[in-house]
N, C-alpha and C positions, 0 to 999 in steps of 0.2 A: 811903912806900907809902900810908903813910893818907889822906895829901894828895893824891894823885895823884885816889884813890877818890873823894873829895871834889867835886874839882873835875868828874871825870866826871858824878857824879850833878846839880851843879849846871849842865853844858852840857845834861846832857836834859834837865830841867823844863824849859830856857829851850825849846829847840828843840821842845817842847812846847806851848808860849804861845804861840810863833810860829807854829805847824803851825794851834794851832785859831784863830787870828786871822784866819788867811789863807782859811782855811775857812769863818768867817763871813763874811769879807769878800765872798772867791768866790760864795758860797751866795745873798748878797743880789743881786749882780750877775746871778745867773745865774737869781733871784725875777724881776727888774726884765725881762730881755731874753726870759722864758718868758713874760711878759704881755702884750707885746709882740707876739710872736710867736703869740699867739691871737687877737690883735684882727683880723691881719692876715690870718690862715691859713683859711679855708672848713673847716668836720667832716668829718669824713671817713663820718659817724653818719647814715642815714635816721632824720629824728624823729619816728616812731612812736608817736602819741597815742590816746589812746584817743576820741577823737573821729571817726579816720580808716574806725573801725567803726561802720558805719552805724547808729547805734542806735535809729532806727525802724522797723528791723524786730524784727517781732512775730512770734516762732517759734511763741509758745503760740498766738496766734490763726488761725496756717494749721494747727498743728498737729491741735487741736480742729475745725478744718474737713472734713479730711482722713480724720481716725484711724477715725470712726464705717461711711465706704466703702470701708475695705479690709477684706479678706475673709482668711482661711484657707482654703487649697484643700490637702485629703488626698486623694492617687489611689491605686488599689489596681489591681494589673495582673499577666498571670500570665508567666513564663515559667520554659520549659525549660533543662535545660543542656544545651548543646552543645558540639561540638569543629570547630572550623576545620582546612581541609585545607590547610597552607601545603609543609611539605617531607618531612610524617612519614606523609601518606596517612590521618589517621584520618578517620572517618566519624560523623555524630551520632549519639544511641541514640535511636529511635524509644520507647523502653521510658523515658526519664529521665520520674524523678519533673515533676511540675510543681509549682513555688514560686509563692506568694501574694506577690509584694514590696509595698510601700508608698512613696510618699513626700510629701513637701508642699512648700508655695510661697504664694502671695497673688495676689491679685486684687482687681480696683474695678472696684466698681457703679460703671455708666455711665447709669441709667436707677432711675427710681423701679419699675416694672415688673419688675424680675427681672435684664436683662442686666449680664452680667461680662465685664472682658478681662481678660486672662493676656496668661501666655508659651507658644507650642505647644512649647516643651520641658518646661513641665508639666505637660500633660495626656495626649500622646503616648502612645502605646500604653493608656492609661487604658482598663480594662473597668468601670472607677466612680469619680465625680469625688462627692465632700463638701467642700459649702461651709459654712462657721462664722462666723459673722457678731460682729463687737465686740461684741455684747450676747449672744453665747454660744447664739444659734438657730442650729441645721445642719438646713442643707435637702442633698440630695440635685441633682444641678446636669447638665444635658444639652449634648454639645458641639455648641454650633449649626454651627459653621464653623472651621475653620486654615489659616491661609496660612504656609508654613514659610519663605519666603521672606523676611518680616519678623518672624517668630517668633513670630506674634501667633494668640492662640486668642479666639473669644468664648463665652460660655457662659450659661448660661438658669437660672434657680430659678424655683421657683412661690411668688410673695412678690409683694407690693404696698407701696407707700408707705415705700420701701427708701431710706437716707439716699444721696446720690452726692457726687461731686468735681465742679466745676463744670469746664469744660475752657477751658485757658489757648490761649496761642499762641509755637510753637514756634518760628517766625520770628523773633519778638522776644526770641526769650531771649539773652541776651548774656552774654560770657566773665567771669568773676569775679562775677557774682550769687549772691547767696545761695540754697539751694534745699533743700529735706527729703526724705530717702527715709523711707518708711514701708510696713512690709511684717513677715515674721515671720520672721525670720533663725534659723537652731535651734529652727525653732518656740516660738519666745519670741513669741506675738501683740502687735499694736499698738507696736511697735518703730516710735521715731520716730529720726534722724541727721540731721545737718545738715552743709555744705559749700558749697562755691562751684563752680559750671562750673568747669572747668581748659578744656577744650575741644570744639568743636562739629564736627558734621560727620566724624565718626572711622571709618575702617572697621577692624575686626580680622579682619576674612575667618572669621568664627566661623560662619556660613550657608550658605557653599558646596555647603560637604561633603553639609548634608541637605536641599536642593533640588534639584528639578526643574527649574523656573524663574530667572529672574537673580538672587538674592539683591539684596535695597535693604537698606544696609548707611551709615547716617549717625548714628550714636547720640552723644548728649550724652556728654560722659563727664564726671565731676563726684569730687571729693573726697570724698563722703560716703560714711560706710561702708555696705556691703554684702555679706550675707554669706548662703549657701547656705539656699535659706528665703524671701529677698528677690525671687527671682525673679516677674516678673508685677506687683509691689510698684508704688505710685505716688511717683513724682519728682513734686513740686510747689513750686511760688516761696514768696515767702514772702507773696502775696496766698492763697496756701490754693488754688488755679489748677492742673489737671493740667498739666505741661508733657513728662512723658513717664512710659514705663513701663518700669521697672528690667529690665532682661533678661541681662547678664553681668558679671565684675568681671575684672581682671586680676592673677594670682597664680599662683604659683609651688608653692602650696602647697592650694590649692583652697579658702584662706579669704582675707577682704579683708587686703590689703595695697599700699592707698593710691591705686588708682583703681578707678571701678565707669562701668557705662554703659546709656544708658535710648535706648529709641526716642524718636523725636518725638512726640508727641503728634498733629501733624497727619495722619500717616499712620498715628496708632493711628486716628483717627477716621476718616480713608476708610476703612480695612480693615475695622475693626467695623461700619461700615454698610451695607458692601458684603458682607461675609457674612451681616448680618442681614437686608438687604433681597432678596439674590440668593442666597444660599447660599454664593459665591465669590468672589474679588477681579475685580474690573473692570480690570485692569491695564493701563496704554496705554503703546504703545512709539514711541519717537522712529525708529527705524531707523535708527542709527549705528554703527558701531565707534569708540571715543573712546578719547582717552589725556591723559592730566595733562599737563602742559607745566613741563619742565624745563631744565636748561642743557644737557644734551642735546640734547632733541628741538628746540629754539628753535637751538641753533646748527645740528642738521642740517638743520632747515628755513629757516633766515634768517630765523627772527622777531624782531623789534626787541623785544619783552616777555612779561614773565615770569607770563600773568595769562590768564584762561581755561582753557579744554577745546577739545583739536585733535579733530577730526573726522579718522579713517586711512583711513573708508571711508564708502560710503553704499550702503544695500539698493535696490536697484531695485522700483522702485513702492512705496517706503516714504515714511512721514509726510513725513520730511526729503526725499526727493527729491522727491515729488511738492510740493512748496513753493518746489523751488530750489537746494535745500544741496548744496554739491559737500566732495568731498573736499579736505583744507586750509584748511578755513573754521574757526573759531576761534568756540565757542561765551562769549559774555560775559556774557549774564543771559538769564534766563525768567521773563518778566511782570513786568520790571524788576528780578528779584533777582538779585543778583552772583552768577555764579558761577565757580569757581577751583579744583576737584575732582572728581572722577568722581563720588564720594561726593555731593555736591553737587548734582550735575545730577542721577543719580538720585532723591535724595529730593523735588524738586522735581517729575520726572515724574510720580515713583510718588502724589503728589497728586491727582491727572487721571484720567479715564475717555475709553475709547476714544470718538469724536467731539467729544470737546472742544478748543477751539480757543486756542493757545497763541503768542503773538509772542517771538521768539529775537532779540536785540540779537549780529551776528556781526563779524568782523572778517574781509576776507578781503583779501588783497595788501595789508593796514596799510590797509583802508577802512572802514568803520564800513556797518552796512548792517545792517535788519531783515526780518524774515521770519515771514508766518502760518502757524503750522502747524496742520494738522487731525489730530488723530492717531489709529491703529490702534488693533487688538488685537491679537494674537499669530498672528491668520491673515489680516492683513493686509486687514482691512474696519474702518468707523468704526462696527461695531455690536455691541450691549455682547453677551457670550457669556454663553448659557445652557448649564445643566448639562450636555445633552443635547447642545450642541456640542463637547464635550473628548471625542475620541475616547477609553472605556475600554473595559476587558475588565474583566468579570466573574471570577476564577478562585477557584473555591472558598471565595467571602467574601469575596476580597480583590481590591482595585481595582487593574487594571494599568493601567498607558499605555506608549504608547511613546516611542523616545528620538530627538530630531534628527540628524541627521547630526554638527551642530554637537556637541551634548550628546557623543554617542559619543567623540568625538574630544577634545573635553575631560576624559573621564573616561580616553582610552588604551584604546577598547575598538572591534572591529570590530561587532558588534553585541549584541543584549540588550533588553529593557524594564523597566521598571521597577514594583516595588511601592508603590505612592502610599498607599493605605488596608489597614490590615489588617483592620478590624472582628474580627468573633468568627470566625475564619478556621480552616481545619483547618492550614495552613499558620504562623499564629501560634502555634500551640501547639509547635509546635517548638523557635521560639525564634527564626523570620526576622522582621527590624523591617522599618518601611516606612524607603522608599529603598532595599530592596536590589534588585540587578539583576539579574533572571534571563538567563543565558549561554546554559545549556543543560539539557535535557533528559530523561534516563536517556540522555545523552553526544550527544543532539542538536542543533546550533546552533539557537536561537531567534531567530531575527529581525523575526518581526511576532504577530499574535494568531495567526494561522490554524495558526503553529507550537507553539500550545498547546491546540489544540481537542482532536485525540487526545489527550491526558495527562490530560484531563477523562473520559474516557469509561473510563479504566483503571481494575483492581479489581488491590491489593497494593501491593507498594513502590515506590517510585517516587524515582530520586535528581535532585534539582536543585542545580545547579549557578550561583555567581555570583559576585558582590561589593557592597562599598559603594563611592557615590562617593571617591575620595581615598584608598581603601583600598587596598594593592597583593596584597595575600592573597586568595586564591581559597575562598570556603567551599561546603564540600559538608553537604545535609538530605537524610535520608530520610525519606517520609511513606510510612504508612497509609494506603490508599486501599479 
């Protein structure tokens, strides 16, 4: 038995010796054919150096460029509470308290002299704008102009020799550049972030809702954070160079989380000039119905590529027609820049004032062919529009207009006008914003001015009836008269 034992324990050591022999042996073999096998084999690794980050840019020296023209903007503005009539019939309380609310945002001097641009979603209903300047002076700030269609406000201080941003060029800004937002996020002032473009030319359809006019909708949208506060804020490269002005972010949660978006700069600067010089936007229209071009529309139409803006229609006696342009003509560039989005072509119009003259690179039957255009205003003349030309109404403070056919029809309404301005209004004290759209009348259809001249002359309550664009709920106000 002992022997037996014996001998077992001497077969395992040996088949032990053997085991790890074979294992070195293997091991070496399998050192040799894995070195082998690298020499020959491509990484599978992007090599990622830190060289590949451009390290000439200089954050501190645009930042210091920058930080001293952005502003603090606090609005203080009143309203009522009210109650919407959707399925329960209540009615507002002519009697509700009125609340003082507050909020803030940022803005940049564009002018040694005083002017600022914003976002008109900061200032809006505003009964007092205060502006706080990086060295901690607050002036008191007047709304010169807003065009809500690019959501851009200008605004005025009484100040001289005021530090600015120098203004960049929005054309040339290209995908994956480096760029700064700087602005007052949680009202933390002089908040600088930094980011690269992710992408250009973006629409989120976030304008719609509170225009009157087409919404120009092309925002940079860029990685840098940005966060409630920021709005109005300046995007700049890393030469210190405005290239746009921060106005939305996209979140889930109403704080930044991982994309934000700015106007152009080139259409901050017509707007702001054109409200400063005019009072209003100069706006020039192509007179087109257009549509993006996709594997859709390219195979219902037979087009051979996937590149421009189809034309679906053309206005009679408009810019495009009167130049040539038929329907199925394939817009390709404007004044030589590519274009390949709705978003695109608009922002390039929205550049232009009615009689300025514009060459369009088209494609039409797969021919290549150019075209001068002269272009409009919104009433279909090449002459730029004064205040006095936008048909309003006056109604108790507050600025009506009315609404197109087209407009009606887009909002799902047979008729109505609209609240454009509310100034210090009796009607704003209620609690109605501009945009909204007057229906009816102590149960009247309104359809033009002349259906609100009697409602002016009334003494008591008075119920109006309406909505907002995009809104499917019907709200009822009672006013004091």
């Amino acid at each position: 038995m002992k022997r037996i034992f014996l001998l077992l324990l001497f077969a395992a050591i040996g088949g032990g010796l053997i085991a790890v022999s074979s294992y070195k042996y293997f091991e070496k073999k399998s050192s040799e054919n894995q070195t082998f096998n690298q020499s020959v084999t491509p990484s599978l690794y992007a090599n990622y150096q830190l060289g590949n980050i451009n390290p000439g840019c200089d954050f501190v020296q645009a930042a210091e460029m920058t930080i001293h023209a952005v502003v603090n903007i606090r609005t203080q503005f009143q309203r009522r509470t009210s109650l919407y009539e959707d399925f329960f019939g209540f009615f507002s309380n002519p009697h509700a308290n009125t609340q003082m609310l507050s909020a803030t945002g940022s803005g940049v001097i564009i002018s040694t002299d005083g002017y600022i641009v914003t976002n008109n979603h900061v200032v809006q209903d505003a009964d007092k704008v205060e502006v706080t300047l990086n060295d901690k002076r607050i002036y008191n700030a007047t709304i010169i102009g807003s065009d809500p269609s690019t959501d851009l406000a200008l605004l005025k201080v009484d100040a001289s020799e005021l530090p600015t941003v120098q203004y960049g060029n929005s054309d040339d800004v290209r995908i994956g550049e480096w760029v700064l937002a700087v602005g007052n996020p949680f009202n933390l002032t002089s908040t600088v972030t930094a980011g690269i473009v992710s992408a250009k030319a973006r629409n989120i359809n976030i304008l719609g809702k509170n225009s009157n006019n087409s919404p120009i909708e092309s925002f940079i949208q860029t990685d840098a954070a940005v966060n409630p506060g920021n709005s109005g804020g300046a995007l700049v490269n890393t030469k210190g160079e405005l290239i746009g002005i921060n106005a939305a972010i996209a979140s889930s949660t109403g704080s930044y989380s991982g994309y934000s978006f700015a106007i152009p700069v080139n259409i901050v600067r017509k707007v702001s000039e054109d409200l400063k010089k005019y009072g209003l936007v100069q706006r020039a229209y192509l007179g087109v119905s257009i549509a993006e071009i996709d594997g859709k529309l390219a195979e219902n139409n037979k087009l051979n590529e996937l590149k421009g803006v189809y034309i679906g229609a053309v206005i009679e006696n408009g810019s495009a027609a009167n130049a040539g342009l038929k329907e199925g003509d394939i817009i390709l560039s404007v004044n030589g820049k590519n274009i390949n989005s709705n978003s695109e072509l608009l922002e390039n119009i929205g550049q232009y004032r009615p009689s300025d003259k514009i060459v369009l690179s088209i494609e039409r039957e797969g021919k290549p062919m150019e075209f001068s255009v002269v272009l409009q205003n919104q009433f279909g003349k090449t002459d730029l529009v004064k205040k006095e030309d936008k048909p309003v109404y006056n109604l108790l403070g507050a600025t009506i207009e009315p609404l197109s056919d087209e407009k009606l029809s887009q909002y799902n309404l047979s008729n109505g006008v609209m609240i454009t301005k509310m100034n210090n209004s009796v009607i704003k004290n209620v609690g109605i914003r501009e945009g909204f759209i007057i229906t009816s009348v102590d149960k009247k259809l309104v359809r033009s001015f002349n259906d609100l001249k009697n409602f002016t002359n009334k003494k008591g309550q008075t119920l109006i009836t309406g909505t907002y664009p995009g809104d499917w709920r019907t709200y009822y106000f009672v006013i004091n008269l």
